[in-house]
Structure formats: C-alpha cells, structure tokens
SELOMAR-240232 format. One record per residue: residue in three letters; x negated, z, y negated of N, C-alpha, C in turn. Coordinates in pm, whole numbers, plus 50000, padded with zeros to 5 digits. Example, Ala and Ser with C-alpha at 12.3 -4.5 7.8 and 13.67 -1.06 7.14 Angstrom:
BEGIN
ALA486815078050569487705078050450486805078050330/SER487155070850225486335071450106487105078749997/
//
This chain:
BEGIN
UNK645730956830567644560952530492644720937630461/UNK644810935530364644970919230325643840909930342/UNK643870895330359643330886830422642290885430276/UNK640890882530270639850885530128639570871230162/UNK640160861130251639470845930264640300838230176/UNK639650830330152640770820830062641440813830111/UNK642900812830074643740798830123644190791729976/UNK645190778030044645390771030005647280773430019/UNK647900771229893648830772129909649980760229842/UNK650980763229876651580750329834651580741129700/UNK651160752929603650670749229472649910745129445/UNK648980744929546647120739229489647340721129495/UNK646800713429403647670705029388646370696229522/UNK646740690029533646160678929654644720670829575/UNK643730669229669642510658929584643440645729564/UNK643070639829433643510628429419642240619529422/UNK642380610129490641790598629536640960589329376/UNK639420593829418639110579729307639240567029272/UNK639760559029178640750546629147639610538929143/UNK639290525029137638380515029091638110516328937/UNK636960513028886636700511828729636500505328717/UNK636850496828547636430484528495634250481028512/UNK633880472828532632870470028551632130477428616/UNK632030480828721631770489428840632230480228966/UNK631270483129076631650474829182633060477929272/UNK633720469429267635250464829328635020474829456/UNK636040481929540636370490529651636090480429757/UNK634620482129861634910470429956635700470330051/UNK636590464330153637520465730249637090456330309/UNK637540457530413637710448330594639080450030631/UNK639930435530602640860439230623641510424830749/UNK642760430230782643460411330856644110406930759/UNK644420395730750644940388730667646310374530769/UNK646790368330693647610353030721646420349230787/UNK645190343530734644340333430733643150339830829/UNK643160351530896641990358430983641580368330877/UNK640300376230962640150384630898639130384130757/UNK639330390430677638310389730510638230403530495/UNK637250397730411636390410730355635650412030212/UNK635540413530085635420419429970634170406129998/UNK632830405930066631700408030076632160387730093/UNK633150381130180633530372330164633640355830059/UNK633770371329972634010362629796633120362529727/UNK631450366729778630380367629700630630352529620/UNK629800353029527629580338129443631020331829414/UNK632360336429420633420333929363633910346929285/UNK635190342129208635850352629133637200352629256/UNK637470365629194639160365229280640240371029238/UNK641550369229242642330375129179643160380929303/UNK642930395529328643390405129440644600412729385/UNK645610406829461647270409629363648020419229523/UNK648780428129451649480433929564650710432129524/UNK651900433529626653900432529555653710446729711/UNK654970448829629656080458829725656310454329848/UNK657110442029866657210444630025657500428030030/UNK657390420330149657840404630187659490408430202/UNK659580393430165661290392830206661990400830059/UNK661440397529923661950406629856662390394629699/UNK663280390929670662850384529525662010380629432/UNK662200393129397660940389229275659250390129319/UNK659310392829409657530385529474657880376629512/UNK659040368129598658660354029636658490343829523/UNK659640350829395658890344129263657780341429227/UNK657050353129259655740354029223654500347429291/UNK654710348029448654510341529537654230327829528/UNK655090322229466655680311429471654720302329309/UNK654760315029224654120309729120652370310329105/UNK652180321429212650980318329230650650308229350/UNK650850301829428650850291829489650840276329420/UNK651640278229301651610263929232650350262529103/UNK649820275629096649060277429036647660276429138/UNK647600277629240646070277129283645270266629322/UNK645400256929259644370246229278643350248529089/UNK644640250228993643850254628923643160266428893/UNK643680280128945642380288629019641250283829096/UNK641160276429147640400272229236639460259929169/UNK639840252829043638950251828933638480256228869/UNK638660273328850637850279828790636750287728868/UNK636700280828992635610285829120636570303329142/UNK637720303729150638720314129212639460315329289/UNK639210324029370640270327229497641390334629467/UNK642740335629551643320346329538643750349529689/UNK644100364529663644210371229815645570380829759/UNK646590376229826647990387529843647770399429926/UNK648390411829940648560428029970650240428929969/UNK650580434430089651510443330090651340455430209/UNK652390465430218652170477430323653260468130431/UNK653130459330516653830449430554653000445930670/UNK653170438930761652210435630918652250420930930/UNK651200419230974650950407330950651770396130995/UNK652710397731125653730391331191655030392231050/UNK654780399330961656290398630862655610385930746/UNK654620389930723653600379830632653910364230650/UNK653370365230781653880351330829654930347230868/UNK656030356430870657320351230904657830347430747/UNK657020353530649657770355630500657180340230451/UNK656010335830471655370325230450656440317930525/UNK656450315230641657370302730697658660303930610/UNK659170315330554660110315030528660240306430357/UNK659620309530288658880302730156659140290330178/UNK658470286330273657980268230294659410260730302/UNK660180269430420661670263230452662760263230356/UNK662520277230282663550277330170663770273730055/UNK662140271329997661860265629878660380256629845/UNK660050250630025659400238029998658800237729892/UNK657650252829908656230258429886655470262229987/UNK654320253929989653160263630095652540275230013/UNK652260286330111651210295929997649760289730090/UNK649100287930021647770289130024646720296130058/UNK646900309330014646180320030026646420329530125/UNK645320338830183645760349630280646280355430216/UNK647350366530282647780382630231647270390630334/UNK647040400630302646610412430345647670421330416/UNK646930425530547647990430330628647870443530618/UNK648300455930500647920469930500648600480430545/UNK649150479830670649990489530698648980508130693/UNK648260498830714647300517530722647100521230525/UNK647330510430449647210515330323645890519030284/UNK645200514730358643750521030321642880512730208/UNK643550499530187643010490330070643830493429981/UNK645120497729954646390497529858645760509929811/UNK645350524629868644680535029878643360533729744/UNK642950527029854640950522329744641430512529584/UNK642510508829561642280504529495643630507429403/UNK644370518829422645140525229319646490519229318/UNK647050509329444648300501729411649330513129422/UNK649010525129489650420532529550650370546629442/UNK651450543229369652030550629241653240557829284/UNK652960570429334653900583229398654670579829295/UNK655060577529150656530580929075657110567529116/UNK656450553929148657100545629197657730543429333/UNK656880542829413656830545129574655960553929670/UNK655790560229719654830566829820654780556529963/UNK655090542729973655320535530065655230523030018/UNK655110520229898655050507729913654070506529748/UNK653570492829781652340491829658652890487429562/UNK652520491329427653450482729300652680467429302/UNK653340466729150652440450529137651040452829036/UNK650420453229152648870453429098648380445829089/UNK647260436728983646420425228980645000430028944/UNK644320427929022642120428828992641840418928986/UNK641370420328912639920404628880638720409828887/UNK638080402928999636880406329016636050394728992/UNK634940396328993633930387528907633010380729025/UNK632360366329001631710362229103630110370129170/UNK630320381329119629290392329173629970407229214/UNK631280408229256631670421329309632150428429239/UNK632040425829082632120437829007634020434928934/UNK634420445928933635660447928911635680440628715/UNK636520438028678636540428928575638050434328469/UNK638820434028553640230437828508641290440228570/UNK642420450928540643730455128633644340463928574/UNK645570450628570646860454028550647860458328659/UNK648930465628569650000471228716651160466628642/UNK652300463228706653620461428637654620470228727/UNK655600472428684656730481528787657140470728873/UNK657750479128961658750473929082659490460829030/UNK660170462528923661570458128878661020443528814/UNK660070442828746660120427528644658500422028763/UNK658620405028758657680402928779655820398028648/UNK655230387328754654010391228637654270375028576/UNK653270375428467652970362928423651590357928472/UNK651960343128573650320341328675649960331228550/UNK650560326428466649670319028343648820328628291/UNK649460342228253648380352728190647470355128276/UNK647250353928408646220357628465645060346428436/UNK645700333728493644910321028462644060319028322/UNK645020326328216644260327028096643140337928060/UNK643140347228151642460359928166641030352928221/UNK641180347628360640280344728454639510334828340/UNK640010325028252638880317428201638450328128084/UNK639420334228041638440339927905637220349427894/UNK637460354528043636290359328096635130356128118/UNK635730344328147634070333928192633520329828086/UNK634550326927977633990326327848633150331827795/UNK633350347127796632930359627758631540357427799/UNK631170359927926630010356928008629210343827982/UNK629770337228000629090323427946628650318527818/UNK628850325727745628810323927567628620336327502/UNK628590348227561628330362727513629090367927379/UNK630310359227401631840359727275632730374227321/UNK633900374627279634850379327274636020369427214/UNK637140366027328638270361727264639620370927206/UNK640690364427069641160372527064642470370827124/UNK643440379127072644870378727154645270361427191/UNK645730362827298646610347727356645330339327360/UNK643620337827337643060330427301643360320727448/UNK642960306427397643390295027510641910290127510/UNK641410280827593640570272827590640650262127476/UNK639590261227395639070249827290639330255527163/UNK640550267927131640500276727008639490285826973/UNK639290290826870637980296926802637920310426912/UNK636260316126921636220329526973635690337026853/UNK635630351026902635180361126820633490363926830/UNK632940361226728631380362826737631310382326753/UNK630400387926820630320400026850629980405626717/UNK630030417426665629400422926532628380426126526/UNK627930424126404626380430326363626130444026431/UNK625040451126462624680462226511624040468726401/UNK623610463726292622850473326140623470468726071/UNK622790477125912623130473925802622450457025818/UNK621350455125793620410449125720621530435125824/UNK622180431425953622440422026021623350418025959/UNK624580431725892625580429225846625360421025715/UNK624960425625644624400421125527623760408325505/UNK623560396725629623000383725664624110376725691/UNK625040384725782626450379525860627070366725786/UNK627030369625660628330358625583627360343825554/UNK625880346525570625140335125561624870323925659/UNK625300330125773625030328025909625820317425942/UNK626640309925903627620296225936628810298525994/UNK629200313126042630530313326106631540311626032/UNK632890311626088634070313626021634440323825987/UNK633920330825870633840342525785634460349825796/UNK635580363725794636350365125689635790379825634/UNK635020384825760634270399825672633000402725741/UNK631850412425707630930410525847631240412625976/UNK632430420725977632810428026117633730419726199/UNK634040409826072635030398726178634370382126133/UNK634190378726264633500365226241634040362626387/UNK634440339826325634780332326434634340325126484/UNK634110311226552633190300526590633650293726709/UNK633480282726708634180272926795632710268026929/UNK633380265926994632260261627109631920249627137/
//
C-alpha cells in the first residue's frame, strides 16, 4: 500500500531566502566586528555604506580595502559610515588589518564584520551559489540616515569596485532628498540636476514657461 503523505524529494527546489529591497527597511543584524560589537540600529541618524569582499588576505579587497580607507574621512563628511563583511573570524580581520598597516602603511578605519555564521551575508543577499556557497561576493548597500535601504550593487569575485562611484552615489542621494531632484548619469556636485516631470497635461503644457533649462516638457534641468 503506498505512502498517501506527502514528501519532499530531491527535486523540490529549496525555499529561497528573502533579499533586501530598494526603499524598504535595511535587514537588522547584531553582529562582532574589529571595533566591538554593532548593530544596524547603531547608525540611526547616519548613512552607511555596508560593503562585503570574499575573504581577508586576498588582493583585490586589500585594494579595495585600502581604497576605502583613504576615502573615509570624506564619507564621513557626508555624515557616513562604513562597515566591512567577510565569512572570516574576527582574529583573521585583525590579523588582515595589522597586516594592511605593515605592508602598505594604511590604517582601516572602519569595523568589519565577523560572519562566520553567515547570517548577515544570508539577510542581505551577499552569498551567490553560482559564485560561492562560502564566501560573500562584492556587495555594496547604502542605507539612508533612517534605516531604509537606498541602493546595492554586486560585482564578481574577479574585478574590484569603484569607492569614487560610491562616494558619488552617497551625495547624489542626498541631493535627491534634499532638493526633491533627480541626477543624471556621472552627475557630480555643482552640475545641473534633473527637475522631476510634470504629472498632467495642463503642468506639461506650463513646463517650458517655468525658467528651467528646457529641452522638452519631460526633460527639464536646473542648477542649485
């Protein structure tokens, strides 16, 4: 007489884990870190840029490492933190840090995150089975000085990131927020933004009277 209960068999494919969403509140964690322990809830009233690499002791993150370190005082003028991730323990962290300082006479600044349990790399989508099942790619979040997830990028294993593009990210955001604009590609600080579009006819149809830098109703520019 055959079994009428249901199973599960090797085919049924596995729950996959819900990822973070753009403007939705950031995955909170409690985690150890270099610097003691942090926590999501930490960074209220700042922004942060929460970056993960593959593993310490590796090339192209100490590049990276290295470039976000020379970069964070000016993060840190844009009222921004940053916090490093690897699947790595915290005794390798800090051996990888001393190792930084001695070899190429850089301090890092910032904690990294000690995730051997993966449970933050997990919540927040770094571990890409076609890449690694063990180790986190290169993930970057920007989260906003209220919790809420903002932006995230991933790059492969193999090339590293550009921390100027982040730096340029982190202000154009604030821009965004602060001026209720849109910037466009590469926009820098002090170049024109994008005025948002009309929502009717009758707005569109005012648009070209309105003093911006014209060129149709749907595209209009303006300097700050």
């Amino acid at each position: 007489m055959s079994n009428c209960h249901p199973t599960m068999d090797s085919a049924t494919p596995a729950a996959t884990p819900s990822l973070p969403r753009l403007k939705e509140p950031a995955p909170a964690f409690e985690a150890r870190t270099t610097h003691g322990p942090r926590k999501l809830s930490d960074y209220s009233g700042r922004w942060l840029v929460l970056f993960s690499h593959p593993a310490d002791f590796t090339p192209v993150c100490t590049t990276e490492f290295i470039g976000f370190a020379r970069a964070y005082s000016q993060f840190q003028d844009l009222n921004c933190d940053l916090l490093g991730l690897s699947i790595d323990s915290n005794y390798a962290h800090l051996a990888w840090v001393r190792n930084i300082r001695e070899k190429f006479g850089v301090e890092i600044p910032f904690p990294i995150i000690e995730d051997l349990s993966m449970k933050v790399a997990h919540a927040y989508g770094m571990i890409q089975p076609g890449a690694s099942d063990t180790s986190a790619v290169r993930a970057t979040f920007v989260i906003d000085d209220h919790g809420i997830l903002r932006a995230m990028v991933y790059y492969p294993m193999t090339n590293g990131r550009s921390v100027e593009e982040f730096l340029r990210l982190v202000k154009a955001l604030q821009t965004s927020d602060t001026h209720g604009v849109a910037t466009p590609e590469n926009w820098k600080p002090g170049e024109q933004v994008i005025v948002p579009p009309p929502a009717d006819a009758a707005a569109a149809d005012q648009r070209m009277h309105e003093g911006y830098d014209y060129t149709d109703w749907y595209f209009c520019k303006k300097s700050l």
